[in-house]
C-alpha positions in Angstrom: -17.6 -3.1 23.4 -20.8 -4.5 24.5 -20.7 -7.3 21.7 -17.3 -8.0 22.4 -18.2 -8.1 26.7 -21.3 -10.1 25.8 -19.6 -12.3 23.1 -22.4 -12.2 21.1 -21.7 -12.9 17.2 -25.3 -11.7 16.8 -24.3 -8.4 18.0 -20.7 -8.5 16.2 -22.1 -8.6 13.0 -24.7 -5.9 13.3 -21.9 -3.4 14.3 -19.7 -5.3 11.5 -22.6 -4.5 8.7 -21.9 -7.9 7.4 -24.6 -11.0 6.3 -25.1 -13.2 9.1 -24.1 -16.3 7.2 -22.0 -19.1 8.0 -18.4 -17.1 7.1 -19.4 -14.2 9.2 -20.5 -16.7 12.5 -16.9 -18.5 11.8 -15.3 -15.1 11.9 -17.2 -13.5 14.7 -16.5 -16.3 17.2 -12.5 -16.4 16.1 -13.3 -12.4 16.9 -14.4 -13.3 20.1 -12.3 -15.9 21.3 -9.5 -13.3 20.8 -11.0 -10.3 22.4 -14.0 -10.7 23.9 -15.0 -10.9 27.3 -12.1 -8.5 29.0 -14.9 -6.2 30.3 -12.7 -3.1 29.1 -14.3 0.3 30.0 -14.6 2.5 26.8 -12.4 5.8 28.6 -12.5 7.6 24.8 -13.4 7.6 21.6 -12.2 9.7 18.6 -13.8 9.1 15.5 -12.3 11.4 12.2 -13.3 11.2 8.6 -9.5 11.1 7.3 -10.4 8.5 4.5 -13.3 10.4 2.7 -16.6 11.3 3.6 -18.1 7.5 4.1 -14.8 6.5 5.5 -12.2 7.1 8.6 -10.9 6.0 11.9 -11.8 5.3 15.1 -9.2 5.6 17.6 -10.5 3.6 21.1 -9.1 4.1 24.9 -10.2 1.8 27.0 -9.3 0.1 30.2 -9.5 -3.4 31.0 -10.9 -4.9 34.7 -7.1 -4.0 36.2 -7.3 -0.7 34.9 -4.2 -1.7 32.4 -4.7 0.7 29.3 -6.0 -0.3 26.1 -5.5 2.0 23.0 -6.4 0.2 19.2 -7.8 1.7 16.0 -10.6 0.8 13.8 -11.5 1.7 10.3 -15.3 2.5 10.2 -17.5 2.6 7.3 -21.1 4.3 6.2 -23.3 1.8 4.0 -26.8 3.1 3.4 -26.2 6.1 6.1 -25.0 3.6 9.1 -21.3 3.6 10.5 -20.2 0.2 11.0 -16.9 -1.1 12.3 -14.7 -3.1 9.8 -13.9 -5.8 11.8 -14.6 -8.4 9.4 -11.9 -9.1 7.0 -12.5 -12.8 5.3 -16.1 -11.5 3.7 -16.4 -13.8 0.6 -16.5 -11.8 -2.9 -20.3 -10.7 -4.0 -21.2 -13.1 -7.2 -19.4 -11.6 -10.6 -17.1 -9.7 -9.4 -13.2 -10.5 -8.8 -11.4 -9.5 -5.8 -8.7 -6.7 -5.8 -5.4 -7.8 -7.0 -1.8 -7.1 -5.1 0.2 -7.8 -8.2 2.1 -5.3 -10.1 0.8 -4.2 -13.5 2.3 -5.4 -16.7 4.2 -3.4 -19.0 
């Protein structure tokens, strides 16, 4: 929440575990122009491994600066022991290897 209060992209993509490259700036600030800067209060936070040991969800209740609600779920991830938030979603494919296809097998 801070990096989203702040706007900082810095801050984005260290919670993001991304590269800071050029992608990851152009994402953050699209990030932040939708989201950031609501100054939301962080009410709870429930965080269960239902996608494997390195993998599971956050589920977020916050409030906003009108005390509105604010519910949304994240996907978190642990590279190298660190939980980060996957937040990122355009990260370009490492050198070598192909991307996932969504096409149905062949017979």
């Amino acid at each position: 929440m801070d990096a989203l209060h702040s706007r900082s992209a810095t801050d984005l993509i260290a919670i993001g575990g991304v590269k800071d490259e050029k992608w990851s700036r152009q994402e953050a600030a699209q990030i932040l122009a939708a989201r950031g800067g609501r100054g939301c209060k962080v009410k709870e936070v429930q965080i269960e491994r239902d996608m494997g040991s390195d993998t599971g969800s956050a589920r977020l209740v916050a409030e906003d600066r009108s005390g509105k609600p604010m519910r949304d779920t994240f996907t978190v991830m642990r590279q190298k022991g660190t939980w980060h938030l996957v937040v990122f979603t355009h990260q370009p494919t490492e050198l070598g290897k192909e991307p996932a296809s969504t096409d149905k097998a062949g017979s």
